[in-house]
N, C-alpha and C positions, 0 to 999 in steps of 0.2 A: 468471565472476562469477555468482553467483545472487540471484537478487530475488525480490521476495516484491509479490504484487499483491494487496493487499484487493479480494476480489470480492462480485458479491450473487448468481452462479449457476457452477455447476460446468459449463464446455463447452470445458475445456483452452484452447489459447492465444484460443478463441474468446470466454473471461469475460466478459463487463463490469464494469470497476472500479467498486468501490465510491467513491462520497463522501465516506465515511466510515472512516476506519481502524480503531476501535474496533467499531463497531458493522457491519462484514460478516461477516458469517456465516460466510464461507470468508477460505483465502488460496489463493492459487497462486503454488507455487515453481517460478520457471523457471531452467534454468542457462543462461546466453544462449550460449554454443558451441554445446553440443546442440538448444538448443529442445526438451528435455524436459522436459513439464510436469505438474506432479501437485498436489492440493488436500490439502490437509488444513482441518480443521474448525478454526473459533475457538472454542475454549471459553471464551470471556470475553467472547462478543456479548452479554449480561446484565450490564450494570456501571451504577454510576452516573456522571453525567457526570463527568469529568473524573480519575476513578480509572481510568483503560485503562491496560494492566499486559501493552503488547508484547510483553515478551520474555518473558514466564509461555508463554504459546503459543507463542513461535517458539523456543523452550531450545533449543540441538543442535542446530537446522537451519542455522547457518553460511551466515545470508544477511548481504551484502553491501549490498544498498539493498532501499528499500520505495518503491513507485510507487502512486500514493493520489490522488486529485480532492484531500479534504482530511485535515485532520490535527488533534487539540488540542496543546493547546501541552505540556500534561505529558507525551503519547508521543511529540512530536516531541523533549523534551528528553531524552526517556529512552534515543528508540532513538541520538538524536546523540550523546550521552554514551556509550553502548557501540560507538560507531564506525561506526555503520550510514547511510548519506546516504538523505537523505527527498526524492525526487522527486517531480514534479508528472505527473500522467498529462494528457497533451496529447490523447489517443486514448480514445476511448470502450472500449477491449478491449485485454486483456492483449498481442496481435498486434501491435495499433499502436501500443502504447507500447514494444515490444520495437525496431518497424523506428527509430522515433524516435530511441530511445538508441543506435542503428546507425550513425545517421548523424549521430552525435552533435547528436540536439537534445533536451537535456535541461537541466530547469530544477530547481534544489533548493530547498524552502519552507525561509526565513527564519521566525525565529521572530516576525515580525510578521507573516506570512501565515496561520499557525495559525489555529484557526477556534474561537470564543468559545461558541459553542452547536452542539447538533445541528440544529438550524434554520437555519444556516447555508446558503446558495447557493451551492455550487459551480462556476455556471455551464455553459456547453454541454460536452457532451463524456464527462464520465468521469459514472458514475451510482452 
């Protein structure tokens, strides 16, 4: 499986998730077999709200879920409609959301959890 973790710093599995899906700066794709993990840049951290335009940046990477604190509701519809499941990062770093979904505990955001602003609160944990 490979997953794609919106982060806000490049340190391989050591990331910290972003809060934001649209607006981090990076992603890191991990392939959960290997645990090989490589960044590539968002180029659409410059959007206006609610125009985040996922799969522009992820074209050809052939990821499978996106693991995120939060999410708006137009990327969450968009990656769900191309097939991609939108998990919740229970773990503040791409590591512990990885052991998490290991041991199967993982949570998928409903589109009534989608997040209304960037101001939005994420809570403890993912950043």
């Amino acid at each position: 499986m490979k997953i794609c973790f919106p982060a806000t710093r490049d340190l391989g599995l050591d990331s910290p998730v972003s809060r934001h899906f649209g607006s981090a700066p990076l992603f890191v794709l991990v392939d959960t077999t290997s645990r090989v993990a490589r960044s590539l840049p968002n180029g659409r951290v410059a959007h206006e709200h609610g125009a985040c335009r996922p799969l522009d940046g992820l074209a050809g990477e052939g990821i499978d879920a996106v693991v995120v604190g939060g999410i708006g509701p137009g990327a969450l519809q968009r990656l769900r409609a191309a097939g991609v499941a939108v998990l919740r990062a229970g773990s503040p770093t791409v590591r512990g959301c990885l052991d998490e979904i290991a041991r199967g505990e993982k949570s998928e955001f409903a589109p009534a959890d989608a997040c209304a602003s960037h101001a939005h609160d994420h809570g403890p944990g993912a950043q």
